[in-house]
C-alpha positions in Angstrom: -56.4 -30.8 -5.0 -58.3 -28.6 -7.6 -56.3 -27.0 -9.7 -57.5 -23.7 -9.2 -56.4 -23.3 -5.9 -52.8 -21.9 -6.3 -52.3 -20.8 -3.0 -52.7 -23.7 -1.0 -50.7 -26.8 0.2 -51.8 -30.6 0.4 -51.3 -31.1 3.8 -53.0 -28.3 5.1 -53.3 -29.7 8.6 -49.5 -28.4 8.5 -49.5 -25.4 8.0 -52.2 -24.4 10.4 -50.3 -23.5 13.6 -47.1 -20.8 13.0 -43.7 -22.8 13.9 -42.7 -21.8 17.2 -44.8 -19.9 19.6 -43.6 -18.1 23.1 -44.8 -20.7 25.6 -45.4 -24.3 26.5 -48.5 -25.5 25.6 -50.4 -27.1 28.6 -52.6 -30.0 29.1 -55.1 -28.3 27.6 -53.5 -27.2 24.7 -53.4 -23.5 25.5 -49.9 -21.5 25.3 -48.6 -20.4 28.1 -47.1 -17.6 26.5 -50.2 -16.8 24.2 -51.1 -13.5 25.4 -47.8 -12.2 23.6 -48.7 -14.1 20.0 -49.6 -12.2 17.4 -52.0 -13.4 14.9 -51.2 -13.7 11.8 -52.9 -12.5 8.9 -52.0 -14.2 5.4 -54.0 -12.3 3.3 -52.7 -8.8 4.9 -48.7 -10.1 4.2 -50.1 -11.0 0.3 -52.0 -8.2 -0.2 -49.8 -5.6 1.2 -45.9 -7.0 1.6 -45.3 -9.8 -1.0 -46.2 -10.6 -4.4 -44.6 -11.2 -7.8 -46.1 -7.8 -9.3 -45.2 -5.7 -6.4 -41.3 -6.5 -6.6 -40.9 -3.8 -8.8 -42.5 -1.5 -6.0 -39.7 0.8 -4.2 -39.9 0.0 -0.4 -38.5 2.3 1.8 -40.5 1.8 4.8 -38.5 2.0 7.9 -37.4 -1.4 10.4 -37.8 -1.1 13.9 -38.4 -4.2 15.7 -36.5 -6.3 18.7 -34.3 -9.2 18.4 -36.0 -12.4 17.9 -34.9 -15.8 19.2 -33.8 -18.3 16.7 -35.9 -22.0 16.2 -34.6 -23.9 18.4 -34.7 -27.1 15.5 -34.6 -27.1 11.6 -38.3 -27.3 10.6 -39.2 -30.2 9.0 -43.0 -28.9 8.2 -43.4 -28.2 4.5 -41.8 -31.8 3.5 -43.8 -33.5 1.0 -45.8 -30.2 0.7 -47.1 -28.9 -3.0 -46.8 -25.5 -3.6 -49.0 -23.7 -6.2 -49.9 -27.2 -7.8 -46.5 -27.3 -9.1 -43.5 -27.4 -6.9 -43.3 -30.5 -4.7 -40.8 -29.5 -1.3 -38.7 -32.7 -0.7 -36.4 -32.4 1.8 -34.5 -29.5 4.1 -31.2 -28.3 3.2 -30.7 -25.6 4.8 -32.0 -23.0 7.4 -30.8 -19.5 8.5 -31.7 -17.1 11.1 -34.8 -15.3 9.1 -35.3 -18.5 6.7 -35.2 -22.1 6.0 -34.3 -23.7 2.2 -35.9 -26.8 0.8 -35.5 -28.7 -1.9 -38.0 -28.8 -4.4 -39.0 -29.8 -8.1 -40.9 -28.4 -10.4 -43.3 -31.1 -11.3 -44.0 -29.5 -14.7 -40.1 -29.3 -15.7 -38.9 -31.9 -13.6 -36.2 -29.2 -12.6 -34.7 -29.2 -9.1 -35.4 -25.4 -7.8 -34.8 -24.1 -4.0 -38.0 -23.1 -1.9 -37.2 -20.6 0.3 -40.0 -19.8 3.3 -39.5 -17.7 5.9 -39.8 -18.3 9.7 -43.8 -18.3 10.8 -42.0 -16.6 14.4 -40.7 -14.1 12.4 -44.2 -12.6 11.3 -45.2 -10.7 14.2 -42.9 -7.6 12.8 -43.6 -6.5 9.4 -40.4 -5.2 9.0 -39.4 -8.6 9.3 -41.5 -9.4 5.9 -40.3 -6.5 4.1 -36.3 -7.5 4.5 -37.5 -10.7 3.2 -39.5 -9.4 0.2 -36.4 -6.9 -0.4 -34.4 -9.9 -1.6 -37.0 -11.0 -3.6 -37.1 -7.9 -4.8 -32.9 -7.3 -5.0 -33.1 -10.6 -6.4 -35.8 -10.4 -8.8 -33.8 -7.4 -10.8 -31.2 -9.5 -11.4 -31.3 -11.5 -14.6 -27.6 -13.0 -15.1 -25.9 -16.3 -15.5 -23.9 -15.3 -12.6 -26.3 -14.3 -9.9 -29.3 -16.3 -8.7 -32.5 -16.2 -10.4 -36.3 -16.4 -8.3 -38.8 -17.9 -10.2 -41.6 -17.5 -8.5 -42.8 -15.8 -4.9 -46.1 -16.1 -2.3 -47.2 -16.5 1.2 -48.0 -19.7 3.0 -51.6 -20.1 4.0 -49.9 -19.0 7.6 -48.8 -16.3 6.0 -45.1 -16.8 5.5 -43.4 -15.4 2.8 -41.8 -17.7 0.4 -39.6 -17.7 -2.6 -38.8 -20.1 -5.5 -35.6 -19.8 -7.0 -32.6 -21.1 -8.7 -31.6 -24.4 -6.7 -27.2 -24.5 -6.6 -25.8 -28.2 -6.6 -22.7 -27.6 -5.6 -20.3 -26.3 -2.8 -19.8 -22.6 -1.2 -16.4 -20.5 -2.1 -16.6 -21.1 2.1 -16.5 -24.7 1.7 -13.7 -25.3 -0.9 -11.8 -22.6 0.8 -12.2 -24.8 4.5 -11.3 -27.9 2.7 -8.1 -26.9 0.8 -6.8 -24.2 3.1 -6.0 -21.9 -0.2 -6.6 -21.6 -3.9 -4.2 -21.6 -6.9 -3.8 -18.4 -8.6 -4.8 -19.6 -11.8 -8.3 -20.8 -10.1 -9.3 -17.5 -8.1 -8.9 -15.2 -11.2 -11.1 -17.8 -13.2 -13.6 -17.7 -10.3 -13.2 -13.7 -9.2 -13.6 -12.7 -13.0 -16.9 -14.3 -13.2 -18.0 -13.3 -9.6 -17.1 -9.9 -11.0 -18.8 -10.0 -14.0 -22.2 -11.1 -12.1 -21.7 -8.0 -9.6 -21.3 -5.9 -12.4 -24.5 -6.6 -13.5 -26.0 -6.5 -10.1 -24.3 -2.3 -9.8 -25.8 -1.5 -13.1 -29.3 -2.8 -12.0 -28.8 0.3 -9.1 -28.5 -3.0 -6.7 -25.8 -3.4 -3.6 -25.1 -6.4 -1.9 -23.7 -5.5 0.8 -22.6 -9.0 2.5 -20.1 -10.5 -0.1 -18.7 -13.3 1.9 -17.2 -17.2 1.0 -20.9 -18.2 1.7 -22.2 -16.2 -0.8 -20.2 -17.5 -3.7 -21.1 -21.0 -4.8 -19.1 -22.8 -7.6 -21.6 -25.4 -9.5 -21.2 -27.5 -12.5 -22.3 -26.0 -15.7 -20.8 -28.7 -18.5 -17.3 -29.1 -18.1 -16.8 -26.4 -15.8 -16.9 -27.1 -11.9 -16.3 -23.5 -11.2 -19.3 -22.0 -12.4 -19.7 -19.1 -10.2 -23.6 -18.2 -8.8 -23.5 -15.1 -6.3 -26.2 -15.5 -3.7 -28.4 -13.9 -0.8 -29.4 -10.7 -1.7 -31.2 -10.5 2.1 -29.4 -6.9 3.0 -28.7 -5.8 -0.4 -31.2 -2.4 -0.3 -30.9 -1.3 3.3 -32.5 1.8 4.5 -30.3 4.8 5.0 -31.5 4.7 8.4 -29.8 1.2 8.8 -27.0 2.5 6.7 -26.2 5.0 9.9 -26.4 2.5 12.2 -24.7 -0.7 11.0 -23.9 -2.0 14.2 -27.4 -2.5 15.4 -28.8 -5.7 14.9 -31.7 -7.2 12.5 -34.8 -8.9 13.6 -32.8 -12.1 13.2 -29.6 -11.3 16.0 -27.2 -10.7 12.6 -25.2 -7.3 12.3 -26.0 -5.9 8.4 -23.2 -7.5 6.6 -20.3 -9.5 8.1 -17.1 -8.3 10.1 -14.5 -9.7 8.4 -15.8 -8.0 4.9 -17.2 -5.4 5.4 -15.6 -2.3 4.0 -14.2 0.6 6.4 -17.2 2.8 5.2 -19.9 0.4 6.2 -18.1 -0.2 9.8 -18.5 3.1 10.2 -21.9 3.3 9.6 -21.6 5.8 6.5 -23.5 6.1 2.8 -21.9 3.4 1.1 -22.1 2.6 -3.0 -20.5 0.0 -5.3 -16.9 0.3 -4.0 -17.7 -1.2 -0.7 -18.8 -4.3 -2.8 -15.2 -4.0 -4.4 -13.2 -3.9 -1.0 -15.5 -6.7 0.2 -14.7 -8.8 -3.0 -10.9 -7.7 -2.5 -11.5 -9.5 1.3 -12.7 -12.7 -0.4 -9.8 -12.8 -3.4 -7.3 -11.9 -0.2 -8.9 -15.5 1.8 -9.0 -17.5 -1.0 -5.3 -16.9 -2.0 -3.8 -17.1 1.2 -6.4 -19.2 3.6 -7.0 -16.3 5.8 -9.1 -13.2 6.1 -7.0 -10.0 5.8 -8.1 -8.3 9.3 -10.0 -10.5 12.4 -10.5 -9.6 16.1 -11.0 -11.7 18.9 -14.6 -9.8 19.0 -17.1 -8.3 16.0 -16.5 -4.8 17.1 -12.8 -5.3 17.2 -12.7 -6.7 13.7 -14.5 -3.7 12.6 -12.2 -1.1 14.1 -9.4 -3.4 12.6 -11.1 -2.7 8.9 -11.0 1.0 9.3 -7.8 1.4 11.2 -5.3 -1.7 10.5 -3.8 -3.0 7.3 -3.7 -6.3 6.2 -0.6 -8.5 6.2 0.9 -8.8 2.6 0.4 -11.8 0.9 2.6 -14.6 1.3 3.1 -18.1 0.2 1.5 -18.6 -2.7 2.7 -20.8 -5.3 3.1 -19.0 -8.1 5.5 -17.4 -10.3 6.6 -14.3 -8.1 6.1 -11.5 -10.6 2.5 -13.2 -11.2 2.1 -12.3 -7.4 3.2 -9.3 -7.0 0.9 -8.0 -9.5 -1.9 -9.7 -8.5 -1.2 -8.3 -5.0 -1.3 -4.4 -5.7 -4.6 -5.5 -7.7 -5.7 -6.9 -4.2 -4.4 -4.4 -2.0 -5.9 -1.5 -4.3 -8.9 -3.4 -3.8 -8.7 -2.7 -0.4 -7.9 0.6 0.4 -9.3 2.5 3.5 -9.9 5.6 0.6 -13.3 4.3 -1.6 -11.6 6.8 -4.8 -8.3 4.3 -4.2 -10.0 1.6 -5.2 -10.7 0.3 -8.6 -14.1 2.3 -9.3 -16.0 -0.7 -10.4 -16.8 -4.3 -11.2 -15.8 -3.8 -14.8 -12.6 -2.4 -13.8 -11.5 -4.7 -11.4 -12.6 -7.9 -13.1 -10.2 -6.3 -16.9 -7.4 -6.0 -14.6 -7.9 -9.3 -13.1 -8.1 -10.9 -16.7 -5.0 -8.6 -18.1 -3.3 -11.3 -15.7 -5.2 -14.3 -16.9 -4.7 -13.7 -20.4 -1.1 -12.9 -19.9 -1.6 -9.5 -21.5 1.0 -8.2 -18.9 4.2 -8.6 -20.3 6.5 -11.1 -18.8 4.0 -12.9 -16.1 3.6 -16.2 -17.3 4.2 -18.9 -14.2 6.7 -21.0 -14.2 5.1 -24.1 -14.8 3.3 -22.6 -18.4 6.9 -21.6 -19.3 8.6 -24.7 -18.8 5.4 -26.4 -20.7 5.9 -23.6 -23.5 10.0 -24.0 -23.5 9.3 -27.8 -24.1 6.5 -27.5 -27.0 9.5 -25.1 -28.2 12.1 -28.1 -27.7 10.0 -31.0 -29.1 9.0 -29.3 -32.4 12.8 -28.1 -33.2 13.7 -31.5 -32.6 11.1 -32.8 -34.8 12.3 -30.6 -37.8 15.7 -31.6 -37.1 15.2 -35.4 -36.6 18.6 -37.1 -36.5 21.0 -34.2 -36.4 19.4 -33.1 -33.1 22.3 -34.3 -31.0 24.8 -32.3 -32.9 22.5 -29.2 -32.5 22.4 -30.2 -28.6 26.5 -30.5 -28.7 27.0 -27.0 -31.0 25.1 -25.3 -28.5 26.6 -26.6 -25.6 29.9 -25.7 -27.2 28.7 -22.2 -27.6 27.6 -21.5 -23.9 30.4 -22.9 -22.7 33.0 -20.5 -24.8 30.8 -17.3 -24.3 30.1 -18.0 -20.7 34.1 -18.6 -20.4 34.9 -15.4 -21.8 32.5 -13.4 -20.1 34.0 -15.0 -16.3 37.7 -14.7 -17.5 37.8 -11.1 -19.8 34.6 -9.4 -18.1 34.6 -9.8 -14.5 32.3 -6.4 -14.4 29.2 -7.8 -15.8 30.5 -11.0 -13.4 27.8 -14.3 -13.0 27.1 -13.5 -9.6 24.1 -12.2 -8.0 23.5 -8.3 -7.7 23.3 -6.6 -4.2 19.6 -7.7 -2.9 17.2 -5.0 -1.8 18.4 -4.7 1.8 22.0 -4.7 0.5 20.9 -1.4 -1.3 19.0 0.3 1.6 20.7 3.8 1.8 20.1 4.9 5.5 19.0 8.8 6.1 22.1 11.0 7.3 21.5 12.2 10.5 22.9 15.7 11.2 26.4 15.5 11.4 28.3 16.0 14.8 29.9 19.5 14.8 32.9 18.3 16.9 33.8 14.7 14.9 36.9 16.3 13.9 37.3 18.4 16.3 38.0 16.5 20.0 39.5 19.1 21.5 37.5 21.7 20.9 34.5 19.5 22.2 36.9 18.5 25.3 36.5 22.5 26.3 32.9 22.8 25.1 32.0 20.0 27.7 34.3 21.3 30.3 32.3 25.2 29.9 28.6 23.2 30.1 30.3 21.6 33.6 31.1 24.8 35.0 27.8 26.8 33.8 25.7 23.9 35.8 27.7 23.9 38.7 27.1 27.8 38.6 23.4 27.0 38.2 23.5 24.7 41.4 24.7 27.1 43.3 23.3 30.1 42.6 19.3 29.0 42.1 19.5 25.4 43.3 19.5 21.9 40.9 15.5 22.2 40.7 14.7 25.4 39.2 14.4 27.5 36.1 18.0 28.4 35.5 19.4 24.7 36.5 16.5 23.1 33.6 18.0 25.4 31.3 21.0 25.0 31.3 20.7 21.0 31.6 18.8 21.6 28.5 21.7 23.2 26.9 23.9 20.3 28.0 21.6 18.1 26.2 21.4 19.7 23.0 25.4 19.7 23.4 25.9 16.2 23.4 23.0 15.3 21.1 24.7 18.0 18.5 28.0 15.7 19.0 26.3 12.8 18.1 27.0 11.3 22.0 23.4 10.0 21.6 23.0 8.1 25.3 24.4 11.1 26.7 22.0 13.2 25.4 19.5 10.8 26.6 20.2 11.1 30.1 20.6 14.9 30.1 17.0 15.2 28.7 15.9 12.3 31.7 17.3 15.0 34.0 15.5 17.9 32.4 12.0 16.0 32.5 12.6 15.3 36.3 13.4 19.1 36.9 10.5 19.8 34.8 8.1 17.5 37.4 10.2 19.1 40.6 9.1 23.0 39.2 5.9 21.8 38.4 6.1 21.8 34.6 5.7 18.4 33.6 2.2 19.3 31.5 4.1 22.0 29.9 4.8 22.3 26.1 8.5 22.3 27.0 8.1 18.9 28.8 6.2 17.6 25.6 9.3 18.8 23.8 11.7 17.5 25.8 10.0 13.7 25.7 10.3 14.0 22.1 13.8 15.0 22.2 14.7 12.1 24.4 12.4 9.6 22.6 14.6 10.5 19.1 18.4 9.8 21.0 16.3 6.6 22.3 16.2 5.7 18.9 18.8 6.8 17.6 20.9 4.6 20.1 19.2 1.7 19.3 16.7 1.9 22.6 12.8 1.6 20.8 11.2 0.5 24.0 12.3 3.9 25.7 11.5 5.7 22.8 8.3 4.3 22.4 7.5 5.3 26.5 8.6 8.9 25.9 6.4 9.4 22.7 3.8 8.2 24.3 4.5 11.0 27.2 4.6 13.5 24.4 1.3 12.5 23.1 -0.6 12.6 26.5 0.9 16.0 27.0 0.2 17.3 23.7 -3.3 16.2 24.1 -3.8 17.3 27.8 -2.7 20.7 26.2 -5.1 20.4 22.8 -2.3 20.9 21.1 -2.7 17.9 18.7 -2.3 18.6 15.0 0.8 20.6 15.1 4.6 19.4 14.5 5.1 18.0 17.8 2.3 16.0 17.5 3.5 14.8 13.9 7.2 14.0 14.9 6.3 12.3 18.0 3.7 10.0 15.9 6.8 9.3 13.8 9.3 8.1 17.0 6.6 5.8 17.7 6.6 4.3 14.1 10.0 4.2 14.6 10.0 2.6 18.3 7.4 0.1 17.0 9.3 -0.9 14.4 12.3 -1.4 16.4 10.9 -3.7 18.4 9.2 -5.4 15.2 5.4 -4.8 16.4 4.6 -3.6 12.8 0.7 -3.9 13.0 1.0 -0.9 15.9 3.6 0.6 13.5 0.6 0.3 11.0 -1.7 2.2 13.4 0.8 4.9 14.2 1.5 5.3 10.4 -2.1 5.5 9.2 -2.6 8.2 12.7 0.3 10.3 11.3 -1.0 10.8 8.4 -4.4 11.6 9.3 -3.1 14.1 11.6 -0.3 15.8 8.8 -3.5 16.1 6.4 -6.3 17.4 8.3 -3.7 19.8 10.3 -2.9 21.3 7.1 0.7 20.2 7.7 0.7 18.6 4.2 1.5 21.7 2.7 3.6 23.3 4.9 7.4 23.1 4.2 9.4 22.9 7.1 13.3 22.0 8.0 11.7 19.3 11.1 9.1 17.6 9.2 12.0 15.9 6.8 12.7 13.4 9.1 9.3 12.5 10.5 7.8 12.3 7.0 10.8 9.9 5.3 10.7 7.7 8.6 6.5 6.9 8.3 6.9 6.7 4.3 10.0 4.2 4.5 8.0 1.9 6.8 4.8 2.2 4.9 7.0 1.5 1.9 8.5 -1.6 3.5 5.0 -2.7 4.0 3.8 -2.3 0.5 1.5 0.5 1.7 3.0 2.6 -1.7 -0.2 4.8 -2.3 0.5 6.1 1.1 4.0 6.2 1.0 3.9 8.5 -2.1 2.9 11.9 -0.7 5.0 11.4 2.2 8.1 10.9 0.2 7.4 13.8 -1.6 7.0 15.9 1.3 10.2 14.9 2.8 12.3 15.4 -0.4 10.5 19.3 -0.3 11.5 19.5 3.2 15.2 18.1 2.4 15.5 20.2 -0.1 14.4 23.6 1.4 17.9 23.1 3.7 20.0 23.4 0.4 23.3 21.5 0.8 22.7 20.3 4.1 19.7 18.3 2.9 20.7 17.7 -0.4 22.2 13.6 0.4 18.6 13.1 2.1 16.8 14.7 -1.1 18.6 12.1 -2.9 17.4 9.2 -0.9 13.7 10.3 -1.1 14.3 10.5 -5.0 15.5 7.0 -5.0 12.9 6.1 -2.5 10.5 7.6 -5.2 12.0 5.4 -7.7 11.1 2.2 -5.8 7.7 2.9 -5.7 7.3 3.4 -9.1 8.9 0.4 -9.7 6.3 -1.7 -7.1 3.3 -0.1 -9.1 4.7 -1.4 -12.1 6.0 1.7 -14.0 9.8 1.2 -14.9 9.8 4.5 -17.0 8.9 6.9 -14.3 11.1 4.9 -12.0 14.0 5.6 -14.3 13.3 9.5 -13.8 13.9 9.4 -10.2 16.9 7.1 -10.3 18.6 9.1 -12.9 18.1 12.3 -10.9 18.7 10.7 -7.5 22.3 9.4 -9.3 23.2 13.4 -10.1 21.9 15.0 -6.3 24.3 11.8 -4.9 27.6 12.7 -6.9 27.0 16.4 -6.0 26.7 15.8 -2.2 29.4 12.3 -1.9 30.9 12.6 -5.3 30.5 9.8 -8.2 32.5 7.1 -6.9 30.3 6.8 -3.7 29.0 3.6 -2.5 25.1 5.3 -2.8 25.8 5.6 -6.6 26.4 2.4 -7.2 23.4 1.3 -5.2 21.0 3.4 -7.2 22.7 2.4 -10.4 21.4 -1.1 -9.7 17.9 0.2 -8.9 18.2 1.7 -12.3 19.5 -1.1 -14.5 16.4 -2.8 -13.1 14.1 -0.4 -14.5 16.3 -0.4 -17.7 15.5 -4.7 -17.7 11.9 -3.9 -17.6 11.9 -1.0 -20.3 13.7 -3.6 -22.4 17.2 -1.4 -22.7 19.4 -4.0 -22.8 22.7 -2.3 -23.8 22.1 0.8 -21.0 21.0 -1.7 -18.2 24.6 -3.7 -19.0 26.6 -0.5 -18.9 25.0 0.9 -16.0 25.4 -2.5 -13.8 28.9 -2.6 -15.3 29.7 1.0 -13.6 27.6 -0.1 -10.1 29.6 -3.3 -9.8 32.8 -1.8 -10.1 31.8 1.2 -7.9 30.7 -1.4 -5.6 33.9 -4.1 -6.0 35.9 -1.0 -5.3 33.8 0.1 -1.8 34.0 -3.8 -0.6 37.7 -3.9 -1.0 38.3 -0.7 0.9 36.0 -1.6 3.8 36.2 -5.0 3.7 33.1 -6.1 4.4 30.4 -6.7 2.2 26.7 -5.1 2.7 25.7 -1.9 4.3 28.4 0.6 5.1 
């Protein structure tokens, strides 16, 4: 082959027919389906669509063409083929739906390098040729030790496109994940800070990716390392805005632009995305490899895309790993993956310092178990060294010495005690319902009810059961027994006002909407979610059948159905109800409204979004709750309390013991005020806060305060006998 002749192969007889045409050839060796072939023009795809020089060209050019059937076989054409007089093609190793991957070596080099060539069927549609040359192009910016490098690019003497690049020995993050289920901790933050570090690069360049997936993260050996990361397949990584707007329409090659189960809510939706929906996507690859599962999948593609914009993900469980190592790397993760793009970290560089604050041990107090017991016996054997032959009598003195100070502390300080602490369900502090008016007060409720017997019979008689005055005063009766805390009562009363309502023809009325809510809330309230979760449901088709979505009703009966969800532990439809509310409380302007009803609605979604590690969202609502709590003065002011403490918690998840303290210490004074200081919720926050004390490092306080909770809480057990929740 002469040596000037760059462009062409050695077996040319191979390359003179494209791959797969639309018909049978017949007998005569025509194609039956030849009046629909395109020719192909090599010299028109190299002049105009793909060489090395015109990478640096911006194409925006738009990419409108029809789906495409796959090869029905992995072509085996371009085996033994010499490209360019220097790269020999040896054997297949891959193929996709737009390309097919060979093996190669550089004859020159003797390196191994990947050849790359796309599908001859494919070259009907330009636009087919320019997605091609744009990840030549993505890829061809890219110059870093964790991305792919090209080496080299030109068309076929068919005319299809090819690329030379870097060729990876070595398996996909997809393929270690399939074979060992999940990851050790210690192995994803070595692999996700380099897979970071390449995407950095990658953002800076003014390059997406777009489809970060387990495929697209390959782990080969570079000296001793085996988990030398290589992020690949740049093939969507500068899409048009016009594809941008409509990412569920399909490429030339049958393949939505990006992948389902990490793509970011933004990109579902088919909105301008930047850098941060490569950080949520790289938050849905960290989530897989730690736990062996993606964080949100659907039984179809378009239901695992409305599950990334409306659904959380589970929180992570079972990994093996030291638990505060865990639960920071998991608010890294779940930061990662907010719905919000300004919640998430706001780049590769930020992500990838807070994922190595945890590797290096630079936050205080997470080293695993295992590298602490290693540590403690380095510790051990080098004392023992220095001592050499007296080391027994150290072992004995110290024995001696536990044994004495433990004895004294069990026998003359049974307040700082060796048992455990109240766990965190022990120290739940339930929201006070409104208290009944008649409690202490039977017979005065005994003639209340026996007035409310007489007024409906009254009712009856004048105006009939099914009218105005009869729903009214049913209504009133309701409200009676709901006031008196006689919750199932209430429930029944407002049953018989909704089927007056439907006899007078006011079942679509506002009052009707009203009235489900009101039932749906002594449904819950008496321990009946499935009921409740019927009647808000009512309330919500009414409210919408009126347009009158967006206001309170709408808001509290969003929160009985959080509630009735929970009850009946559906959480992920909690989730949805929860993530609903507070769309509706922020674009109705509710969020800064203070009013006496929104309290309870507001503390019930936070509490469950807080119980699901959902703290970012939480936050606000807490806040809003307190306000609401507040504004009823000393009514409100026990619930205020709880809302501080609630507060308190969060701060404590995100890691931030001294703003934690603030709410716990002013919780503690709002609780004395409203139960006085020997109440059982005292002590319960006074554990919260000789938590935060631990972490702060305030030993002595932390000791005094537990001191005060236990005997606050010794005290409450003794008098109620029964330990837990009063």
């Amino acid at each position: 082959m002469p040596e000037n002749d760059k462009s062409k192969f050695d077996k040319p007889n191979r390359m003179d027919t494209p791959v797969a045409s639309e018909g049978v050839a017949d007998g005569a060796g025509n194609s039956a389906g030849a009046g629909r072939q395109k020719k192909i023009d090599p010299a028109f795809v190299r002049d105009n669509f793909f060489s090395l020089s015109s990478l640096d060209e911006i194409d925006d050019e738009d990419d409108d063409s029809d789906d495409l059937e796959e090869l029905s076989e992995f072509t085996r054409q371009f085996v033994g083929s010499i490209i360019q007089n220097r790269y020999e093609v040896e054997e297949p190793i891959g193929r996709g739906g737009m390309s097919s991957v060979y093996r190669a070596r550089d004859m020159t080099t003797g390196q191994q390098v990947a050849f790359k060539v796309m599908h001859a069927h494919l070259l009907d549609n330009p636009a087919n040729v320019r997605r091609f040359r744009r990840e030549a192009q993505a890829a061809n910016k890219v110059r870093h030790p964790h991305a792919v490098q090209i080496f080299d690019v030109g068309v076929t003497p068919n005319g299809s496109p090819y690329i030379i690049m870097d060729f990876l020995d070595g398996p996909s993050l997809s393929d270690v994940i399939a074979q060992n289920g999940k990851l050790p901790v210690e192995r994803c933050l070595k692999i996700f800070i380099q897979a970071c570090e390449g995407m950095s690069h990658v953002h800076e360049l003014g390059v997406l990716h777009r489809d970060l997936k387990p495929s697209n993260i390959v782990l080969v050996k570079e000296g001793d390392d085996v988990d030398y990361v290589k992020v690949v397949d740049f093939g969507i990584a500068r899409v048009l805005a016009e594809e941008a707007r409509s990412t569920l329409s399909k490429t030339p090659t049958g393949h939505a632009l990006g992948s389902p189960p990490y793509m970011s809510p933004e990109q579902c939706r088919g909105l301008t995305v930047d850098k941060r929906a490569d950080i949520y996507s790289m938050g849905c690859l960290m989530y897989e490899a730690l736990t062996g599962r993606v964080p949100l999948e659907g039984e179809t593609i378009v239901e695992t895309m409305y599950k990334q914009v409306h659904e959380l993900p589970k929180s992570v469980d079972g990994v093996d790993a030291d638990v505060r190592l865990v639960e920071r790397l998991e608010k890294i993760l779940f930061k990662a993956l907010s719905k919000d793009p300004n919640n998430r970290q706001q780049s590769m560089d930020e992500l990838k310092a807070e994922l190595e604050a945890l590797q290096t041990k630079e936050a205080k107090g997470l080293k695993s178990v295992a590298l602490a017991s290693r540590e403690m016996h380095e510790v051990r054997r080098r004392i023992f060294n220095v001592l050499g032959s007296s080391k027994k009598l150290v072992i004995s003195l110290i024995c001696v010495v536990i044994l004495v100070v433990g004895a004294g502390i069990a026998m003359y300080f049974p307040l700082y005690g060796l048992g455990a602490d109240p766990n965190a369900v022990e120290r739940d502090i339930a929201i006070e319902q409104p208290k009944s008016l008649y409690a202490a007060k039977p017979a005065e409720f005994k003639v209340k009810e026996e007035y409310f017997r007489t007024r409906r019979k009254l009712a009856h008689q004048t105006s009939g059961e099914s009218s105005p005055q009869g729903l009214e005063v049913e209504r009133m009766i309701a409200e009676f027994y709901k006031l008196a805390g006689r919750y199932n009562e209430a429930q029944q009363r407002y049953q018989m006002c909704l089927q007056i309502a439907g006899n007078i023809n006011l079942a679509g009325s506002l009052d009707a909407a009203e009235l489900w809510i009101e039932c749906g809330k002594c449904c819950i309230l008496n321990g009946k979610p499935g009921i409740a979760q019927i009647c808000a449901s009512n309330a919500l088709h009414v409210l919408e059948q009126l347009s009158k979505l967006g206001g309170q009703d709408n808001l509290r009966a969003l929160a009985i159905t959080v509630d009735a969800y929970r009850g009946q532990k559906l959480y992920a439809k909690a989730d949805d109800a929860a993530l609903q509310f507070i769309k509706v409380w922020k674009d109705s302007g509710q969020s800064n409204i203070l009013s006496s009803e929104m309290g309870y609605p507001c503390y019930t979604v936070a509490e469950h979004l807080r119980q699901r590690n959902y703290v970012d969202m939480a936050d606000p609502l807490f806040k809003q709750a307190a306000a609401c709590f507040r504004e009823q003065g000393d009514k409100g002011r026990y619930n205020y309390a709880i809302c501080l403490n609630q507060l308190g918690l969060i701060e404590m998840a995100r890691g931030k013991p001294a703003q934690a303290r603030k709410y716990f210490d002013k919780a503690i004074v709002f609780f004395k005020k409203a139960k006085g200081k020997e109440d059982i919720s005292v002590a319960k926050v006074l554990f919260n806060l000789k938590d935060a004390e631990m972490k702060m490092g305030d030993i002595f306080d932390a000791v005094a305060n537990r001191a005060t909770a236990k005997r606050i809480w010794n005290d409450w057990e003794q008098n109620t006998h029964e330990p837990g929740l009063p």
